[in-house]
N, C-alpha and C positions, 0 to 999 in steps of 0.2 A: 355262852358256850356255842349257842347256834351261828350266833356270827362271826364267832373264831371257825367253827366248819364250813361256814358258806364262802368266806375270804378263802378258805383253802382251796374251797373247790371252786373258784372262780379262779384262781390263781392257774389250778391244773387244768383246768381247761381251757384257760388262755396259752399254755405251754402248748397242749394239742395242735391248737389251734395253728399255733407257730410251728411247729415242728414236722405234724402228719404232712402237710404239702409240700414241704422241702424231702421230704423220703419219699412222697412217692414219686415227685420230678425226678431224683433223683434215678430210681431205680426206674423209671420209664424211659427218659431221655440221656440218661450220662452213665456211661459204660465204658468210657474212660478214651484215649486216644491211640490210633492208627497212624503211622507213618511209615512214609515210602524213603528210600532212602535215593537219590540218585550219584552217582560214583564217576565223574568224569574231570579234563582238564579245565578247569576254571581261569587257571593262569598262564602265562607262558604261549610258546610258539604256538599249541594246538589248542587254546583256548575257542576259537572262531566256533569249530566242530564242538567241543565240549561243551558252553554255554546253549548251543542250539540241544544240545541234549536235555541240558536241564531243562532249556525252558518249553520245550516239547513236550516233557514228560509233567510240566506245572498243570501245562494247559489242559490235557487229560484229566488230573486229578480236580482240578477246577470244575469243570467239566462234569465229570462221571462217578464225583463222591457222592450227591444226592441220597443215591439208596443207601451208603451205609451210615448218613448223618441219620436218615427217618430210624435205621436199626438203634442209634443213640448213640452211635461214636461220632470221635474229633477226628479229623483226618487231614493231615499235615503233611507237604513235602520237605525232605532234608536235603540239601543240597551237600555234597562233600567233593572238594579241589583234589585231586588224586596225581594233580601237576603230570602224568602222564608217566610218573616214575614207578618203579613197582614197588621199592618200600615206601612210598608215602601209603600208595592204594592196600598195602597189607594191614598200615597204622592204622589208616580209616576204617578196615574191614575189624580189624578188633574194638574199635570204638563203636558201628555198627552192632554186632553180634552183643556186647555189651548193653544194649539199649534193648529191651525189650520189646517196647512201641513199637520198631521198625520191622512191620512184615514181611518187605520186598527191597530189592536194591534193583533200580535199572542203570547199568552200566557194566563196561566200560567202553571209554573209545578206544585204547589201544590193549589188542589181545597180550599184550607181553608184562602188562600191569592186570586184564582180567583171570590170566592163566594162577599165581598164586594168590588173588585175593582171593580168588572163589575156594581155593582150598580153606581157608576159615571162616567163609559162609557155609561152607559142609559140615563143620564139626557143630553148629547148632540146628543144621536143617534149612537156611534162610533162604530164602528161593532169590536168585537173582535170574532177570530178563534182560541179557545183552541186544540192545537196537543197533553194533558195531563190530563187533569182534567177530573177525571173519577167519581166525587161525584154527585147520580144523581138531587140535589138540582142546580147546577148549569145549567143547562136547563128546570126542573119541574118550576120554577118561569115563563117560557113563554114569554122570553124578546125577543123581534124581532131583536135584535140585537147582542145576544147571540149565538154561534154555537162551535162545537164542533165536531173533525174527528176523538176521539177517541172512545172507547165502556163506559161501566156505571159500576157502583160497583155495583148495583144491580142483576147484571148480572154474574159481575168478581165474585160478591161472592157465589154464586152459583156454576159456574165454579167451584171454590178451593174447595167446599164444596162437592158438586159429584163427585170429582178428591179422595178427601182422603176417602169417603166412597165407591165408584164404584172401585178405582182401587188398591189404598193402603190396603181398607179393614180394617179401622181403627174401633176400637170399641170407644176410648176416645182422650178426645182434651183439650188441656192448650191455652187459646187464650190470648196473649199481644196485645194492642193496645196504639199509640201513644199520644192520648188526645186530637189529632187533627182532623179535622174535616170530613180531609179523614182517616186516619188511625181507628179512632174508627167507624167509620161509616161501610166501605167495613168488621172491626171484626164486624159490628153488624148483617152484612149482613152473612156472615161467619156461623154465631152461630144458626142464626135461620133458615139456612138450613140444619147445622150441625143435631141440635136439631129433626128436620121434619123428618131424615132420621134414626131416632134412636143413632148417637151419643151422647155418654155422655158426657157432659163438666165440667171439672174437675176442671178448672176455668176460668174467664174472668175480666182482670185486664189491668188499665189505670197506664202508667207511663209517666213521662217525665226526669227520670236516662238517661242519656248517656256516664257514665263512670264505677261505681261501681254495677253491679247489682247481685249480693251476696243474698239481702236479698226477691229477688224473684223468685230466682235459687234455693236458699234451699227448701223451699216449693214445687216446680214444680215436683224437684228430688224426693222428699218422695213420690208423687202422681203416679209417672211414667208413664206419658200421651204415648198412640201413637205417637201425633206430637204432635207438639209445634205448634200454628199457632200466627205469628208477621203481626199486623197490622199496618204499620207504613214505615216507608223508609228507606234506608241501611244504613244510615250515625247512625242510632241509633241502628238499628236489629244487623248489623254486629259485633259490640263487645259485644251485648250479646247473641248470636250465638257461638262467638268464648268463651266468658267464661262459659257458658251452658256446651259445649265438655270439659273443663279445668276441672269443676268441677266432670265428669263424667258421664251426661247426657246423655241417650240412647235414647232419642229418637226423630223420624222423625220430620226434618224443613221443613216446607212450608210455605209461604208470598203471599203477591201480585204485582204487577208493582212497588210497590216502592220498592223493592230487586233489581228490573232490572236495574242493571246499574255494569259496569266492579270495579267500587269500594268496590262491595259488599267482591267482593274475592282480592281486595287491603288489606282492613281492618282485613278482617276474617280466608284468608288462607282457610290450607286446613280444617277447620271445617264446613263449607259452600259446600264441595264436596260432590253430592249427593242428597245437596238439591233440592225439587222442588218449583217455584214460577208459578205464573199467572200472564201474563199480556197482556193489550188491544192493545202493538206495537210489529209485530213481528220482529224478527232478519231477515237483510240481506238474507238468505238464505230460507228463507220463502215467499221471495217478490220476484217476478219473473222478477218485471219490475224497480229494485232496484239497479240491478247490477251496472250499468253507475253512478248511483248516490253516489254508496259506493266508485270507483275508482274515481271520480269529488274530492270527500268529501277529500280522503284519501293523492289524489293531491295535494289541494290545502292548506290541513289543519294538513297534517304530523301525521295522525292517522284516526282510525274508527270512524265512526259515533257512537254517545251512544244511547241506545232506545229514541224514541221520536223526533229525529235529523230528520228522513224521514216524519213524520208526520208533522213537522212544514215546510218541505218544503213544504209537499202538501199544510196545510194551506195556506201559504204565494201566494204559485204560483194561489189556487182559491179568494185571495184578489186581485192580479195582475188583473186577466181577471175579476171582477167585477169592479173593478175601470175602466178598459179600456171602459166595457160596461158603465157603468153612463156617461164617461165623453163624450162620445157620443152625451149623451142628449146638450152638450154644458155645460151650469153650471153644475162644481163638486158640489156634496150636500153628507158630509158623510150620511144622510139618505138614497139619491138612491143607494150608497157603499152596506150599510145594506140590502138593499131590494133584489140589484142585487145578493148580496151572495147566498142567500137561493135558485136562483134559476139557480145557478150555476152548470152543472153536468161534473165531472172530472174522467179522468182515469187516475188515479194519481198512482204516483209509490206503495202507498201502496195499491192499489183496485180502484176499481168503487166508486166517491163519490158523492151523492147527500144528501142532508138534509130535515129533516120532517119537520110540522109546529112547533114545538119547538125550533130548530135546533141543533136534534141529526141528526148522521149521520146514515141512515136509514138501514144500513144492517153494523156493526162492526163486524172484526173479534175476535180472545179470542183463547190464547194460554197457555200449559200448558208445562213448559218447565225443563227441569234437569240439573243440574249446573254440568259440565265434568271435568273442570280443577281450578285451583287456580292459573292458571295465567289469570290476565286481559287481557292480549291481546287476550285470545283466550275467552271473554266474550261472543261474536258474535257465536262460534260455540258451545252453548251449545245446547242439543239433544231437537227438537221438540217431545213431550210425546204427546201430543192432540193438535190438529186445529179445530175451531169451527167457523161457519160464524152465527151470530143470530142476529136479527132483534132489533131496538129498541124499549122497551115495552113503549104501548101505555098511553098520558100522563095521570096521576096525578096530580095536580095542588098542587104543597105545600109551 
């Protein structure tokens, strides 16, 4: 009888034995997984900018998960292709919001695909950090869980619009724009400060050609604008740039952030040297506290960062420390995610970043820059023409 009890209780305490430190690893170190979600174009024409997002926002989470692995989470980035379309990026945002792991989304690169995904990041609360979308509808709506590190087209176009009349000296302007949400929008902004400043506009025209544009080259040519000004992004501008100079066109190209990307002079060659654009991410050499990031980047990733690359790191790395703060409270709740963002303040490789109650980012810089070479590798050192730090303007609800 004694050794039918003593087998037993060797038995139970060989289960103990096995079991007690697998529960308490468990509830010390495993609290289960954290993930970021990032939301840009992975394929397609604007894949260049898109891929530098994701892999900006990797390298953050690489980076700067440490404290929340010691707290005992996994912490994982998701990468999602949003092809630059708005219903892919709405599919994604429901597969997203589905997934409860995913506390943050950074993205997107084009506001006309961020403008309705983020409406279904509203309906669970899920805080997204745009490093790109500069349309200012997408923070004017006031969504507590909307934020944004870059500057605003309201702004940017202003910017390009005192650029060609203060510096260029332009008396007339031929304005393209892409049809999209941001492209027509930052030419609408464009035009009407154009206009304010005494430029004449010669025209302003919506396309969406991205092969043949012949038949709104000849018209431009007859008019013979100072600039051209293209509202829209390089995967479209750069070969009608480059057929503009074929056909003969003399005159000055200017854009905004969507030029910015080493593709533009993939596409266009040398008929794009010369040009200038605007945009709200500066180049490496502009960022003082960048440097380590660009040689991390270049490390790990066998090339330059493309604009918007540093700014999704910052995004990512102020989700990181908001998530660390929520999870503090004990229960994660993507809501306290969202709340803790806005009052998160970072000196982040690109600048100083806090956010207003919109969530713009309260001081964005605004660059005006000169395209030097027609090779893409040297897209990073094209010539800083204007640095501008300006505040963002205070809301309109629209």
């Amino acid at each position: 009888m004694r050794t039918v009890r003593t087998r037993h209780l060797l038995v139970a305490l060989a289960v103990l034995a096995l079991v007690l430190p697998v529960t308490s690893f468990t509830d010390a170190q495993s609290k289960g997984t954290i993930k970021i979600a990032t939301q840009s174009p992975l394929s397609g024409g604007q894949a260049a900018l898109g891929e530098g997002i994701k892999l900006g926002a990797q390298l953050a989470v690489e980076k700067f998960k440490g404290n929340l692995e010691k707290m005992g989470y996994k912490v994982d980035l998701v990468p999602f292709d949003d092809q630059a379309k708005p219903d892919v990026g709405v599919a994604n945002a429901k597969n997203i919001i589905a997934d409860k792991e995913i506390m943050a989304v950074i993205g997107h690169l084009n506001s006309g695909v961020a403008i309705p995904s983020s409406e279904v990041y509203k309906e669970v609360g899920v805080v997204m950090i745009s490093p790109a979308n500069t349309n200012p509808v997408v923070t004017d709506r006031g969504y507590p869980n909307v934020n944004r590190v870059c500057g605003r087209d309201d702004v940017q176009g202003v910017v390009g619009a005192e650029f060609a009349h203060g510096t260029l000296k332009v008396k007339s302007v031929y304005i393209i724009h892409d049809k999209t949400q941001y492209g027509q929008s930052i030419a609408e902004f464009f035009k009407a400060d154009s206009e304010k400043k005494g430029v004449k506009v010669l025209g302003f025209e919506g396309t969406e050609e991205k092969s043949n544009f012949d038949p709104i080259i000849t018209p431009i040519k007859a008019k013979n604008p100072d600039v051209i000004y293209f509202g829209g992004i390089y995967d479209q501008a750069a070969p009608f740039f480059k057929q503009a100079r074929e056909k003969g066109v003399k005159s000055k190209f200017l854009g905004p952030d969507g030029m910015d990307s080493s593709d533009l002079t993939k596409i266009a060659g040398k008929a794009v040297v010369g040009m200038h654009y605007t945009s709200a991410a500066g180049p490496a050499s502009a960022l003082p506290k960048a440097k380590a990031f660009v040689d991390d980047f270049k490390k790990k990733f066998g090339k330059n960062p493309e604009p918007y690359a540093a700014e999704a790191y910052d995004a990512a790395h102020i989700a990181l420390l908001a998530i660390e703060q929520a999870a503090k409270g004990g229960k994660l709740s993507r809501e306290d995610v969202s709340a803790a963002v806005r009052k998160v303040k970072l000196s982040g490789i690109t600048g100083d970043i806090g956010f207003d109650a919109k969530g713009d980012r309260q001081k964005a810089a605004y660059f005006v820059l000169l395209v030097t070479s027609d090779d893409p590798q040297k897209w990073g050192d094209n010539k800083i023409v204007k640095q501008l730090t300006i505040a963002a303007p205070e809301g309109k609800k629209s």
